[in-house]
VOROSE-709192 format. One record per residue (C-alpha): residue in one letter; x, y, z. Coordinates in steps of 0.1 Angstrom, whole numbers, plus 5000, padded with zeros to 4 digits. Layout:
! residues N
aXYZ ...
END
This chain:
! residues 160
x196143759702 x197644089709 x199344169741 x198444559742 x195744679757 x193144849741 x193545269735 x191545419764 x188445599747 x187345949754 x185446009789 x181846009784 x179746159811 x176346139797 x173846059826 x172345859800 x174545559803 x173645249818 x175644929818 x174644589826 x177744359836 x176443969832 x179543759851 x179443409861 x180043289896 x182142989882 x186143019886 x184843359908 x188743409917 x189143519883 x185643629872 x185543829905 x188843999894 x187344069864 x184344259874 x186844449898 x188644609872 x185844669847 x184044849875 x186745059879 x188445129851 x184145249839 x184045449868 x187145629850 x186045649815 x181945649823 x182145869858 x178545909854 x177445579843 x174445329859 x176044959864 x174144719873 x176044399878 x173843979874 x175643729884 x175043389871 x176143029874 x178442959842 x179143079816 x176442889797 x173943099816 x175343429803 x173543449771 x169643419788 x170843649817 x171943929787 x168943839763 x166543919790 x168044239799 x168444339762 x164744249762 x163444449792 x165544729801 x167544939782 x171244929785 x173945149765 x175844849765 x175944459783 x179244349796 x179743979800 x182743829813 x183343459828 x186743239822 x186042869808 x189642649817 x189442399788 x189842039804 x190341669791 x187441649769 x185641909742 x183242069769 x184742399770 x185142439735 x181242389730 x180442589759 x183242899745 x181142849709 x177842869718 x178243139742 x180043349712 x177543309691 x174843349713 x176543689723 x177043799683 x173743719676 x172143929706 x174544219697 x173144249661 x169344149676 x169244459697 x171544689678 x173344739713 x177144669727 x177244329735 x181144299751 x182343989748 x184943869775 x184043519784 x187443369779 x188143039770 x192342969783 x194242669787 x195542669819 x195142869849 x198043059846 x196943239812 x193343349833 x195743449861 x197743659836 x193843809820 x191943839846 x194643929876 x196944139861 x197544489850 x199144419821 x197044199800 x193544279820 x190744179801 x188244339827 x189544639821 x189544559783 x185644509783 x184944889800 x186945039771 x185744849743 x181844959761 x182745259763 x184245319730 x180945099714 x178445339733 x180045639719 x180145459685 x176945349688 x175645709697 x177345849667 x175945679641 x172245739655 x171045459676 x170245649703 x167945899682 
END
């Protein structure tokens, strides 16, 4: 996996941008840091962007929480964000897969930006590197990939 972070896109300013972050409340000292550098590094490259920010349980929970907004409201793009620590036994790796999936599927559903940053690390000291540093921040990672996907999105005429 690459160690740079990903180019900043172009500021959009559009009022017409509305972002759904779906976090989970598990491992919330990372999923919390997270969020806090999503949210701000949007409010740099989407100044005048709606987020609205749904917090669920797990990470397991993520997919329903984004299908139903994808479903009823209408969101430039759905952030989702969580950290899975893989343990002694397969659980996390099943959890990791069917959340992907999930996520994918949605994405290509809806024809809308489904970010995908619901890691799945080893140890604690690879989400501490992702999710609390400045470096390697995958919270700040998910904003510009959104906004880069909105503005790809707009481009090619979804939002006709």
């Amino acid at each position: 996996m690459s160690q740079a972070l990903a180019p900043k896109p172009r500021v959009l300013t559009s009022g017409k941008n509305r972002i759904a972050i779906v976090a989970s409340q598990f491992n919330e000292k990372y999923t919390d840091a997270l969020v806090e550098f999503c949210v701000d590094e949007l409010s740099s490259v989407m100044p005048q962007a709606r987020v609205d920010l749904i917090r669920v349980p797990g990470a397991y929970e993520i997919p329903l929480a984004t299908k139903l907004i994808l479903k009823n409201e209408n969101p430039a793009a759905v952030i989702c964000l969580g950290v899975i620590i893989e343990g002694e036994t397969a659980h996390a790796d099943l959890i990791a897969t069917s959340v992907t999936d999930s996520l994918l599927a949605m994405s290509l559903q809806y024809e809308v930006p489904v970010i995908h940053e619901v890691l799945l690390v080893e140890t604690e000291e690879q989400a501490r590197a992702r999710c609390l540093g400045t470096e390697l921040n995958r919270g700040k990672d998910a904003a510009n990939a959104a906004a880069a996907m909105v503005e790809v999105s707009r481009e090619l005429g979804r939002n006709r």
